[in-house]
C-alpha positions in Angstrom: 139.0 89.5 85.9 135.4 90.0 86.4 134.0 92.6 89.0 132.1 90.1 91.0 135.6 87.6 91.1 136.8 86.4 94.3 140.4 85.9 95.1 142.1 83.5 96.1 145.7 83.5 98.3 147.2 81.2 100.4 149.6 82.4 103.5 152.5 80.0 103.6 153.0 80.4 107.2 151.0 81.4 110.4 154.0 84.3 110.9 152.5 86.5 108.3 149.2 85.6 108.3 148.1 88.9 109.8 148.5 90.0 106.2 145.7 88.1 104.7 143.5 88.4 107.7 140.1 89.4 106.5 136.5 89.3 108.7 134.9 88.5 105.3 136.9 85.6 104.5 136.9 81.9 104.4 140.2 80.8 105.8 141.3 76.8 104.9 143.5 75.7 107.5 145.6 72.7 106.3 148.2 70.9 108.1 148.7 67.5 106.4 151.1 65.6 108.4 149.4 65.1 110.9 146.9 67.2 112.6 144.1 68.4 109.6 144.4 65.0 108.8 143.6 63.0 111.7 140.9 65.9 112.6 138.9 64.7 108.8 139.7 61.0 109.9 138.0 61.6 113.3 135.0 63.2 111.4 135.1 60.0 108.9 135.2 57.6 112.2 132.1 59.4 113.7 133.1 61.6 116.2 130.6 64.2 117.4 132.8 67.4 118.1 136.6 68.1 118.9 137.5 70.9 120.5 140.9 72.3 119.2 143.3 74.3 121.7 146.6 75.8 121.9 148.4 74.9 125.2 149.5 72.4 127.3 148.2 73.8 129.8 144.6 74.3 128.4 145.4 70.5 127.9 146.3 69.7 131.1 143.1 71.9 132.2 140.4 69.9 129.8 141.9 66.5 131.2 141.4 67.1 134.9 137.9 67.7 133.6 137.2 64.1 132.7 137.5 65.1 128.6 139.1 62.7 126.1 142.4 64.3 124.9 144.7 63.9 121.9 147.6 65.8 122.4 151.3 66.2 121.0 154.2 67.9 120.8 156.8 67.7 118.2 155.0 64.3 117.2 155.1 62.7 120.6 152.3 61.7 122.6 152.0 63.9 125.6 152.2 61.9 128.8 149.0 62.8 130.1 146.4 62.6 126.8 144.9 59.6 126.3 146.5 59.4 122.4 148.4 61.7 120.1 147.5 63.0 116.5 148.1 60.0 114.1 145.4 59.2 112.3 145.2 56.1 113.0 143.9 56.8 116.5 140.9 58.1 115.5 139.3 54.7 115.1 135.2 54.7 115.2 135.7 52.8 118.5 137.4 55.2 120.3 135.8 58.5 119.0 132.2 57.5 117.6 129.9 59.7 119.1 132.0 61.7 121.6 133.6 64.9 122.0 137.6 65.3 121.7 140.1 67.9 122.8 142.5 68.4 120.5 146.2 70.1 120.9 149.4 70.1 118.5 152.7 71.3 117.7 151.4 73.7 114.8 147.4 72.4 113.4 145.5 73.5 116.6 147.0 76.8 116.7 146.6 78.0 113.2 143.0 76.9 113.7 142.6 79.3 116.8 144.7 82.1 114.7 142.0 81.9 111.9 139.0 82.4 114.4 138.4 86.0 114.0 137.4 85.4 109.8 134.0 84.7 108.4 134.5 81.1 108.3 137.3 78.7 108.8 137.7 75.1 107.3 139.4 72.0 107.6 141.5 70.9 104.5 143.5 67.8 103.7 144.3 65.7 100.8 141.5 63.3 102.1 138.3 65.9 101.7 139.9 68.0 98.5 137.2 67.9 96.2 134.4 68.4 98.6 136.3 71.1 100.5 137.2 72.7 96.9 133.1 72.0 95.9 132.3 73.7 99.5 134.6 76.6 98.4 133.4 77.4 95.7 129.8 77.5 96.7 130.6 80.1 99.7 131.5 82.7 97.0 133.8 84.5 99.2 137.5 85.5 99.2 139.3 82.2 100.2 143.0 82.4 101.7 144.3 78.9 102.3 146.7 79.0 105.6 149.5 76.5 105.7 150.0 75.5 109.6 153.7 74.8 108.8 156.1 73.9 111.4 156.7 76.2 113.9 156.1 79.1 112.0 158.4 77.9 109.3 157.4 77.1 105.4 156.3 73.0 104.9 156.1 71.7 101.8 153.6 69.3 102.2 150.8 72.1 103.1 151.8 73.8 100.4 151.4 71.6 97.9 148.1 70.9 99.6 147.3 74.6 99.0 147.8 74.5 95.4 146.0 71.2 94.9 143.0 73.3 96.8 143.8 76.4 94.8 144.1 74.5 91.4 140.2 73.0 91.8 139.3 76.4 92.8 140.4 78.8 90.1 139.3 75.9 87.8 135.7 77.6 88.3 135.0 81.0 86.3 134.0 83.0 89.7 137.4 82.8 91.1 140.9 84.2 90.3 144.4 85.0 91.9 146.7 87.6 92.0 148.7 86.2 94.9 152.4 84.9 94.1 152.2 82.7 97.2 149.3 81.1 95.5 151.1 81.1 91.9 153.9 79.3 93.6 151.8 76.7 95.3 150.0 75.9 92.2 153.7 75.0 90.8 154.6 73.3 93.0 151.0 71.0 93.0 151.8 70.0 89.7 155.8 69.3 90.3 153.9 66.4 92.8 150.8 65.6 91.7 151.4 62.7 89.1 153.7 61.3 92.4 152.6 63.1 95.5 154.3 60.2 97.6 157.5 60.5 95.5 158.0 63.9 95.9 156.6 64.4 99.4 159.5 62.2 100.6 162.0 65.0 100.5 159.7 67.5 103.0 161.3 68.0 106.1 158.3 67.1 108.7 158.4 63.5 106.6 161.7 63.2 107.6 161.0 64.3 111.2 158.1 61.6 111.4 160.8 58.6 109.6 163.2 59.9 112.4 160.6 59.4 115.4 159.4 56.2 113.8 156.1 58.2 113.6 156.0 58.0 109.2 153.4 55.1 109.2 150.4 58.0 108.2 152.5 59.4 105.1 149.9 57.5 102.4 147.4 58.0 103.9 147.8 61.8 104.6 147.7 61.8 101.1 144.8 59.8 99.8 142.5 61.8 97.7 139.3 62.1 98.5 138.5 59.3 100.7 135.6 61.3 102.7 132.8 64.7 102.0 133.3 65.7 105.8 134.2 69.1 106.2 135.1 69.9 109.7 134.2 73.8 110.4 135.3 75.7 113.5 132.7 78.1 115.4 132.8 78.9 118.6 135.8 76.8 119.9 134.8 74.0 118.3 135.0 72.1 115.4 132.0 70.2 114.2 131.4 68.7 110.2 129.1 68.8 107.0 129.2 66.6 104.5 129.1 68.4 101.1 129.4 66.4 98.1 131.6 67.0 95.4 130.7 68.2 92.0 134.3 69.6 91.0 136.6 66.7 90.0 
């Protein structure tokens, strides 16, 4: 390792991640199925800002104000929000240009738990290179924090983590001592030459099959479909576009 290195970890579940908490770090949330997702495909599909918050009731509050709300809980629409987190409702007619609040079972709150760090990102499979590229070119400490599902492990944003992880320590100013990391870099290559095929066995896919909500599970993970990276500052998230050099 050389002096000037930054690390690399990733926290498998919101529970612990006052471990890796860090003022001077860049914190990647990722929550693949559905809510980091749908927040790159609203970003793709032109919308301005979205505004991610914890609680029904801060739902609730932000829809008596006349705001456009996506909101869910364990995958169902909420019956006051105007649509839920697929991300197929994110469509450029209904969000180009305008400014959405934005509240989930698990995505929304790892966001607001990762507020107090340098800098916190949006990661999917569908901005992995740029987000890796944008990463990279922050040269700080990076921890990667897997939304999960109600503070529980999820295989799907692990694997997400070591695809991020992989593209990362790939470049000579960046290593890892972490085993959480180690293990998520395993377990990208157990599913990267069939993420589909071995995504099929995570838990939250069989939740969405279950609810009839599984639709999203190919696109979720579809590499590199945008450059958008949606960053969080001051309540709210808002994107760059950062092309990617790393393949």
């Amino acid at each position: 390792m050389e002096y000037d290195q930054k690390k690399v970890e990733v926290c498998f579940t919101p529970a612990v991640f006052d471990c890796f908490r860090d003022p001077e770090t860049v914190v990647v949330v990722v929550d693949v199925l559905r809510a980091t997702s749908a927040i790159c495909s609203a970003f793709m599909n032109g919308v301005d800002k979205i505004i991610p918050i914890g609680t029904i009731e801060e739902a609730r509050e932000y829809k008596n104000k006349g705001y456009l709300l996506a909101a869910e809980r364990d995958g169902f629409v909420l019956d006051f929000a105007d649509f839920g987190n697929s991300p197929y409702n994110f469509t450029p007619e209904r969000v180009k240009g305008k400014t959405i609040v934005y509240s989930t079972t698990n995505g929304t709150q790892a966001i607001q738990l990762a507020s107090s760090c340098h800098k916190v990102a949006i990661g999917a499979f569908l901005n992995l290179s740029s987000l890796s590229q944008w990463l990279i070119n922050q040269n700080r400490n990076v921890v990667i924090l897997c939304a999960g599902w109600k503070n529980r492990f999820s295989l799907e944003d692990a694997v997400l983590a070591g695809a991020i992880a992989k593209k990362v320590l790939d470049h000579a100013g960046f290593y890892t001592e972490c085993d959480s990391t180690l293990a998520s870099l395993d377990l990208w290559s157990l599913a990267e030459p069939d993420i589909i095929g071995y995504i099929d066995k995570a838990a939250q896919r069989s939740r969405l099959r279950k609810n009839g909500l599984d639709d999203v599970i190919g696109f979720c993970h579809t590499l590199d479909l945008t450059h958008m990276i949606p960053l969080y500052s001051d309540g709210v998230l808002v994107a760059i576009s950062e092309p990617a050099a790393v393949c």
